[in-house]
C-alpha positions in Angstrom: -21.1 -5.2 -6.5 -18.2 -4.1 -8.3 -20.0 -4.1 -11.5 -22.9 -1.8 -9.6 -20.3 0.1 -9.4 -18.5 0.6 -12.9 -22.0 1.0 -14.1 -22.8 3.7 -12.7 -19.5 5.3 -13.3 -20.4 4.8 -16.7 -23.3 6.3 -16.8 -22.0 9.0 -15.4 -19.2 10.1 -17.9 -22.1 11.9 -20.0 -21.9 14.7 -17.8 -18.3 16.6 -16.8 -16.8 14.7 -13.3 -15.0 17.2 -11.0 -12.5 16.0 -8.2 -15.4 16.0 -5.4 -17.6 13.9 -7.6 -15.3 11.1 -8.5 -14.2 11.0 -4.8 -17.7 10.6 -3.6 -18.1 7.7 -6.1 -15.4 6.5 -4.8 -16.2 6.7 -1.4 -20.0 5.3 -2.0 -17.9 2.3 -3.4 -15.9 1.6 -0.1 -19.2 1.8 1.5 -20.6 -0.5 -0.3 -17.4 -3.1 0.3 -17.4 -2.2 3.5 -20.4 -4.2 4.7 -18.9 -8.0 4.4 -14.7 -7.6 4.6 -13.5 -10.7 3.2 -10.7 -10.4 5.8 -13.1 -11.3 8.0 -12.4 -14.8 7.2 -8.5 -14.6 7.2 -9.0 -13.3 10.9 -10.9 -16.4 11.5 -7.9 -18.8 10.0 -5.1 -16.4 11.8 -6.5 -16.8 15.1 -6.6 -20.5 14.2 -3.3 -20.9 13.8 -2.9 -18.3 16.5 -4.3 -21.1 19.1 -2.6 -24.6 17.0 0.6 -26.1 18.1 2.5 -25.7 15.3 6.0 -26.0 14.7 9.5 -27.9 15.7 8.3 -27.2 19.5 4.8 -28.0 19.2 3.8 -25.0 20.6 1.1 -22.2 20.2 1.8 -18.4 19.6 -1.2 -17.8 22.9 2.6 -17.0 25.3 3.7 -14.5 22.5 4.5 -10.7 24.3 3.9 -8.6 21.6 4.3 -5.8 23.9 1.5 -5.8 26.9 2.5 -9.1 28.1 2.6 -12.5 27.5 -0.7 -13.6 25.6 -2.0 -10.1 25.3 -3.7 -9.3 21.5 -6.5 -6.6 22.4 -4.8 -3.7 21.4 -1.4 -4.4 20.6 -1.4 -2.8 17.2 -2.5 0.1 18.6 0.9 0.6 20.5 3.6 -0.6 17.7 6.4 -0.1 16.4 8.2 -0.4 20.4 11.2 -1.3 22.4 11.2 -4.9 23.3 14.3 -5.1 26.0 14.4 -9.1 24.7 16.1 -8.2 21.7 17.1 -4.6 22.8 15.3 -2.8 19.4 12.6 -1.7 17.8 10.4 -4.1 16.2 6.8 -3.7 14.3 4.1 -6.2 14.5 5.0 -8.2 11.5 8.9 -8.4 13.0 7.5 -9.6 16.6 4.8 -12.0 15.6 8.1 -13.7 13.3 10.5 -13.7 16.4 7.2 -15.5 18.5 7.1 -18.0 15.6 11.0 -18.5 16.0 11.3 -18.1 20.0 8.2 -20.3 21.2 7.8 -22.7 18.0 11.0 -23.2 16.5 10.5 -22.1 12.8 13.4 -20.7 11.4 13.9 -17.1 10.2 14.7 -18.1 7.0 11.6 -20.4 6.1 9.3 -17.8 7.8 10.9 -14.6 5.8 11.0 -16.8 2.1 7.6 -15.8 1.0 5.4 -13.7 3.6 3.0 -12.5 1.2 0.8 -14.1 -1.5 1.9 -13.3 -4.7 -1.8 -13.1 -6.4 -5.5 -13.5 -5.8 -5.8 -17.0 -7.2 -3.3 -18.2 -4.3 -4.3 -19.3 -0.7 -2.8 -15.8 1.4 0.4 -17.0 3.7 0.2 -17.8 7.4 1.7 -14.9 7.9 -0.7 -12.7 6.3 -3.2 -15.0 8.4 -1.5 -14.0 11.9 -1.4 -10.8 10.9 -4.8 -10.0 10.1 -5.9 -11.6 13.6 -3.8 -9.7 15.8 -4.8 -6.5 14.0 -8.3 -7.2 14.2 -8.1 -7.2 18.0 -7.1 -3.7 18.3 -10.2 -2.7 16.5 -11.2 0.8 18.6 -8.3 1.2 20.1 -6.5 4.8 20.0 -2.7 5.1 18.6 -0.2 5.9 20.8 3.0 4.9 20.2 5.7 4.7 23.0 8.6 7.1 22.6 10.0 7.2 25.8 12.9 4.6 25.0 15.6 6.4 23.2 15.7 3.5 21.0 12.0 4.3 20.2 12.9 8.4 19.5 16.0 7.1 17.4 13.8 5.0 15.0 11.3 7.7 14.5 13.9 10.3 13.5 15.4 7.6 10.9 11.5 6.9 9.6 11.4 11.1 9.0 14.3 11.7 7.3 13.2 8.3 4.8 9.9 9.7 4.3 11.7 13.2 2.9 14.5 11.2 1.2 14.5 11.6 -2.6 16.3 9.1 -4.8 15.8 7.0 -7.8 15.1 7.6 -11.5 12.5 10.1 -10.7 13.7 11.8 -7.7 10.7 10.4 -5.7 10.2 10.3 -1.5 7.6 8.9 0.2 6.2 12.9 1.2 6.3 13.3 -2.7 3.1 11.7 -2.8 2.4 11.8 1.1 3.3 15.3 2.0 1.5 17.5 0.3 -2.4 18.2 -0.2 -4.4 17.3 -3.3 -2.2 14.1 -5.3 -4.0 11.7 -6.5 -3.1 8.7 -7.9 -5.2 6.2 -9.6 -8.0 8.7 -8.8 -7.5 8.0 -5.4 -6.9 10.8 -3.1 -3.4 10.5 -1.2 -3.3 11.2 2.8 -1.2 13.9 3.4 1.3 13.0 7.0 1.9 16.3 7.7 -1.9 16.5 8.5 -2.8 14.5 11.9 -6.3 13.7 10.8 -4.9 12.6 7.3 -2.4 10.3 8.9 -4.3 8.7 11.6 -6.8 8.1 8.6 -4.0 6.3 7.0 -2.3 4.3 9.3 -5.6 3.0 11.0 -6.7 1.4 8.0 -4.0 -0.5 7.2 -3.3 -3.7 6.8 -6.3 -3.8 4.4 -7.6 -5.7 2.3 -7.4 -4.9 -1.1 -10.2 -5.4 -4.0 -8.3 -5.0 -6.6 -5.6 -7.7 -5.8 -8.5 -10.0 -3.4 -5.9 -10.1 -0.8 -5.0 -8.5 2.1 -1.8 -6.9 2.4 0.0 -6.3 5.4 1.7 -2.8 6.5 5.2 -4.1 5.1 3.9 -5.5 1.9 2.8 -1.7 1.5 5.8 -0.3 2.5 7.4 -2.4 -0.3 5.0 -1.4 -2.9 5.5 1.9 -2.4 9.2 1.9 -2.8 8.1 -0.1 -6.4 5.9 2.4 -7.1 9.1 5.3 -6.3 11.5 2.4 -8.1 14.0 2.4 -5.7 15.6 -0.8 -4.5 13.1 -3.5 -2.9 12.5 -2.8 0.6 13.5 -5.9 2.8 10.7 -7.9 4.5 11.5 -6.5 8.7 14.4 -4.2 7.8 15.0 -1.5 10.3 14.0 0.8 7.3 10.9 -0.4 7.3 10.4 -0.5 10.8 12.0 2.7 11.1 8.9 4.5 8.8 6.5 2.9 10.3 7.1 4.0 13.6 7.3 7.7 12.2 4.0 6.8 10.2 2.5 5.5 13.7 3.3 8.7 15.5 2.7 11.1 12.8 -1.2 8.9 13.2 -1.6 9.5 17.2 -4.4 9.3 18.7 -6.5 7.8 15.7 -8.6 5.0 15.9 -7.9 1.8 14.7 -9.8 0.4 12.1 -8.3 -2.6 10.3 -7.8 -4.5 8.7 -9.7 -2.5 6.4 -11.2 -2.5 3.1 -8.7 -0.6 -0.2 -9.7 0.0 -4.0 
């Protein structure tokens, strides 16, 4: 399919491209993907391992509360970053589904946050990414609407606004460099402007995704992470409240969208 693709991109560069015309190429190529998501299958294993006893406690992850109560998946994502009293703070999907794994099975913190994320497309993806995309895929329909009621949950959102307008690094980059503005592009990829509801629900519905280019899929922190590569400033850690922190202002800037992943990237 890919090569479908390229051709006809090729054939194509006889004749001058404008924006509109590589984006519709480019949109006629997530089309295309689109029918058959090869996360499809990591679902399948996560909600496996979602249902095995696993672990020091030989226990499964079907008591987890990720937030609407003990054993309850259909539509969790749609709801997260949130206030968990347990631990009194904020926590993401990725940083709850981790504390379930340490709380009900017994895995420690440290062999769980060592490697989260495959490294590259000839290596089996991690549990974690596994878990992930199965919990995800059950909020599939579901509108965003994060709670901000909790001052905790006001607090993190706040700290996630002024990151996203932070500059720093070599090139003086922040995350509304490329995300708060209309019209950049990178990779001839258009880039969702926040500031724009429909723009960010359009982003923060579709991720985690799965990703073509790398055949993996990547979770919402893996592209936290990559984006502060991309803006070289120091490596984002795996669950930091930074991380949590701009997700949750990601997740409120995208209210009322409608989840869609784990979806299908370049």
């Amino acid at each position: 399919m890919k090569k479908i693709f390229v051709a006809a991109i090729l054939a194509s560069l006889a004749f001058p491209l404008t924006a509109q015309d590589v984006q519709k190429q480019i949109d006629r190529y997530r089309e295309l993907l689109a029918d058959g998501n090869p996360a499809e299958l990591l679902e399948m294993r996560g909600e496996d391992l979602w249902k095995q006893k696993r672990g020091p406690k030989n226990a499964s992850m079907e008591a987890c509360d990720l937030g609407l109560g003990a054993g309850k998946v259909a539509g969790v994502n749609a709801v997260l970053p949130r206030y968990f009293a347990d631990v009194d703070r904020v926590m993401d999907l990725e940083s709850r589904i981790v504390h379930c794994e340490v709380t009900l099975q017994g895995f420690t913190m440290a062999e769980l946050t060592k490697r989260p994320h495959s490294l590259n497309q000839s290596e089996r993806q991690t549990d974690h990414e596994a878990l992930t995309a199965y919990v995800v895929g059950q909020s599939r329909g579901a509108k965003v609407n994060l709670p901000q009621s909790h001052p905790k949950e006001r607090e993190s959102f706040l700290r996630g606004e002024k990151m996203f307008f932070f500059k720093g690094g070599p090139y003086d980059f922040a995350c509304a460099t490329c995300h708060g503005v209309d019209g950049q592009r990178i990779r001839l990829q258009d880039l969702p402007n926040f500031q724009k509801a429909d723009n960010a629900q359009r982003a923060f519905t579709t991720w985690p995704a799965y990703r073509v280019s790398q055949g993996a899929m990547r979770t919402m922190q893996w592209r936290l992470l990559d984006c502060f590569r991309q803006q070289r400033l120091p490596e984002m850690e795996f669950l930091s409240p930074a991380s949590i922190d701009l997700i949750t202002y990601m997740g409120v800037k995208g209210k009322d969208g409608t989840m869609d992943a784990p979806a299908i990237k370049r």
